[in-house]
C-alpha positions in Angstrom: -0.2 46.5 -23.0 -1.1 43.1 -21.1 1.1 41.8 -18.4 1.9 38.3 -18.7 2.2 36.6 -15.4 5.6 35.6 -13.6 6.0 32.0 -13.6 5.7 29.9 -10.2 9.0 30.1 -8.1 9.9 27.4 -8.8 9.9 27.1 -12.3 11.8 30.8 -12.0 14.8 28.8 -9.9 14.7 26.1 -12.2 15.2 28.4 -15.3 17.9 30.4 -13.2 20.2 27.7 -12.7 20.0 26.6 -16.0 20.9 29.7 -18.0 23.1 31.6 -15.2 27.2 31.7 -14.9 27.1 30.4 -11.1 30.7 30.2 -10.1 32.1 26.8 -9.4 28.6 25.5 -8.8 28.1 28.0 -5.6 24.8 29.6 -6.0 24.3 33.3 -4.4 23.6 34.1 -1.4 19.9 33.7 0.0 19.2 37.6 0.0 20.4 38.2 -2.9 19.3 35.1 -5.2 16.5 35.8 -3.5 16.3 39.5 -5.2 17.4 38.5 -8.6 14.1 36.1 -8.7 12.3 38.7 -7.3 10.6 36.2 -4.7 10.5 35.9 -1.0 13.5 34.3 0.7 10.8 31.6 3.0 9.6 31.2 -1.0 13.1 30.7 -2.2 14.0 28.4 0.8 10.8 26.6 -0.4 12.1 26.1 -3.7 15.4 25.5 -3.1 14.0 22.5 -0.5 12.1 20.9 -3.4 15.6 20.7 -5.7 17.1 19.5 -3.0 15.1 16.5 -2.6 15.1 16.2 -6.5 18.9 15.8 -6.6 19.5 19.3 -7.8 21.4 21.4 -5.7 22.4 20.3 -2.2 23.0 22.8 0.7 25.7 23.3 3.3 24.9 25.1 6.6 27.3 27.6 6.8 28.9 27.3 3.5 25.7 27.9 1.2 24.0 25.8 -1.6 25.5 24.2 -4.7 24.7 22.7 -7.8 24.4 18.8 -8.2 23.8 15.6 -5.7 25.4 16.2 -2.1 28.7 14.3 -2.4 29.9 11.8 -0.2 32.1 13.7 1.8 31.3 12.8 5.3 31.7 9.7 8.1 27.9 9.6 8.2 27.6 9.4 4.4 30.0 6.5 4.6 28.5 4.7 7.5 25.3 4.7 5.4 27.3 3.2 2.4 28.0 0.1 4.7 24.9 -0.2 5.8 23.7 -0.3 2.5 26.1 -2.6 0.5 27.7 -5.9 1.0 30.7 -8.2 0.0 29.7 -8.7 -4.0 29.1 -5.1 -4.6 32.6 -4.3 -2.9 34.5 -6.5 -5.4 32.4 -5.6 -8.2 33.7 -1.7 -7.6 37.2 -2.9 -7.0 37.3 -5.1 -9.9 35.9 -1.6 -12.0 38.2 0.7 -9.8 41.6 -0.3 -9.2 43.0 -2.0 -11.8 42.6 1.6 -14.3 44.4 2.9 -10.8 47.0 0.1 -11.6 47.6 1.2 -14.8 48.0 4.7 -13.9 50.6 3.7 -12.1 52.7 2.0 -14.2 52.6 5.0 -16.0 53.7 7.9 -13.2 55.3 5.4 -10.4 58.5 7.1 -9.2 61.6 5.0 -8.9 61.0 4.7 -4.9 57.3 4.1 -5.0 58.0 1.4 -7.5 60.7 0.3 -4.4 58.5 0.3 -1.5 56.0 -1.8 -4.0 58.3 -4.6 -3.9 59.1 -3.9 -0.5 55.4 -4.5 0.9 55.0 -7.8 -1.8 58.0 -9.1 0.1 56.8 -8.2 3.5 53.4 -10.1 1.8 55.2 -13.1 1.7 57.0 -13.1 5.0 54.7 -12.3 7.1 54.4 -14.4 10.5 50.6 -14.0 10.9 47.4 -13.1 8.8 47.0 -9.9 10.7 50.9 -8.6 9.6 49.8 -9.8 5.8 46.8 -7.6 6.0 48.5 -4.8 6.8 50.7 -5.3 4.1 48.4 -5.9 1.4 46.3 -2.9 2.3 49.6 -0.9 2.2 50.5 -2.6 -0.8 47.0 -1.7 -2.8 47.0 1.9 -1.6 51.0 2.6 -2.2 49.5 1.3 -5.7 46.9 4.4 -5.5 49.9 6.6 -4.2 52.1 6.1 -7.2 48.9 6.8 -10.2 50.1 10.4 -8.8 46.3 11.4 -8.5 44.8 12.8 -5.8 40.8 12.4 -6.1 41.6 8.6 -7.6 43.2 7.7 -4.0 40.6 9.4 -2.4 38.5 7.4 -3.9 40.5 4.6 -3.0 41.0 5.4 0.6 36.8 5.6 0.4 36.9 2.1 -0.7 39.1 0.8 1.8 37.1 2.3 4.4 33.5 0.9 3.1 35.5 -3.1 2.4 37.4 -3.3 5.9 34.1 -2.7 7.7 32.4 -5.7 5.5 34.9 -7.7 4.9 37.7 -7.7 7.5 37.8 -9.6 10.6 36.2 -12.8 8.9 38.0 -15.8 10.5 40.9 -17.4 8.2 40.5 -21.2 7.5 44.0 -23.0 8.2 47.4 -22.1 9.2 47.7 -18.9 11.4 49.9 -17.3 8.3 49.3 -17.0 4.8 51.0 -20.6 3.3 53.7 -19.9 0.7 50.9 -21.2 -1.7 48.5 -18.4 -1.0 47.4 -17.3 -4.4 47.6 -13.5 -3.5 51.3 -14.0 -3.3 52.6 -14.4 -6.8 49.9 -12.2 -7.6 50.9 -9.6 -6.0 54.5 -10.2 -7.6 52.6 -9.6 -11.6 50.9 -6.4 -10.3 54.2 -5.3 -9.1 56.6 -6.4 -11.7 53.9 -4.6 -14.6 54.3 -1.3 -12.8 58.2 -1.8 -12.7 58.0 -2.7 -16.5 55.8 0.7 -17.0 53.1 -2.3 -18.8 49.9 -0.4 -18.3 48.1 -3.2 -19.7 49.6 -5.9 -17.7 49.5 -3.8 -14.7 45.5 -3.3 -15.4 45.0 -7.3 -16.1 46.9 -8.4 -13.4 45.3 -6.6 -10.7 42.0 -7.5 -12.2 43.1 -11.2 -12.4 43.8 -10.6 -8.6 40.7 -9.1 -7.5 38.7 -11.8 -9.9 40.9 -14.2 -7.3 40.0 -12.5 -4.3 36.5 -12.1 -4.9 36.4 -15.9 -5.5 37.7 -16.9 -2.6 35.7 -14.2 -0.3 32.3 -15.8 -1.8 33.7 -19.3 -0.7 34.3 -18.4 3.0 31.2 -16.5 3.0 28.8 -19.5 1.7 28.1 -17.4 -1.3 
């Protein structure tokens, strides 16, 4: 009876990880993965280094080697997202992100987060210098990630927070050294808040969109964009 040759090693890893049960995306260990293919471990390293660089697994010294693209897990991998986006793209993902986190929250918002919401609108509008407002509005948008009461979603948040303070922040504010009792962000803020109250998923979404649509406008202007 004739033999029919093994298939590269490759093309046996390949075939493994898309028929096996791998638990929680955690493939075996080296020896023993190594075994079951019935291949070198250098081969199997081999292997595993092409998928790798195809977006197929990802590997964790120490922790071992996983189905998928690496995620974004790390300061490194964050500093390389600033490096690589800018201002527009920053809004753009806000304007997609946070107002579904908005309406989330008008959904599972506990009687005291929807209280420190108003709390930090108010502290919005009496704030003595743009510094103290920008406090409050970040503490504002993330108590807003707080009360959607999920954890990967303000996560995600905090992520975003991180990558738009370190391309937007600092820029120098045209005018007065505080926000002027005109400042659009103001009564904005009030909508966002006063949907959550209401438990107005909808408004909460397109107020916090209307918001963002503002903020983006006015970031292009003082950028020259």
């Amino acid at each position: 009876m004739q033999h029919l040759p093994e298939p590269p090693p490759l093309d046996r890893l390949r075939s493994y990880l898309e028929t096996a049960s791998i638990d929680e995306g955690r493939l075996p260990p080296e020896r023993e993965l190594a075994e079951t293919l019935n291949m070198g471990r250098a081969v199997l390293r081999k292997a595993l280094a092409t998928l790798e660089a195809q977006g197929l697994v990802w590997r964790h010294v120490g922790k071992g080697t996983f189905l998928g693209e690496r995620p974004i897990d790390t300061a490194g991998d964050i500093n390389a997202l600033i490096q690589r986006t800018n201002p527009s793209e920053v809004m753009a993902a806000r304007i997609a992100f946070e107002p579904e986190v908005s309406r989330l929250a008008a959904l599972n918002a506990t009687a005291a987060q929807i209280a420190e919401l108003r709390s930090c609108a108010a502290k919005c509008r009496s704030a003595a210098t743009w510094r103290q407002y920008e406090q409050w509005d970040n503490r504002l948008h993330r108590s807003i990630g707080e009360a959607a009461q999920n954890t990967l979603l303000l996560g995600l948040l905090d992520t975003m927070t991180t990558v738009r303070r370190a391309i937007t922040w600092g820029r120098r504010r045209p005018g007065p050294d505080r926000p002027p009792a005109s400042h659009h962000s103001l009564d904005e803020h009030d909508r966002i808040v006063e949907a959550i109250g209401a438990r107005d998923g909808q408004a909460a979404a397109d107020a916090m969109r209307g918001h963002l649509r503002s903020v983006e406008a006015k970031l292009k202007e003082s950028l020259g964009y």
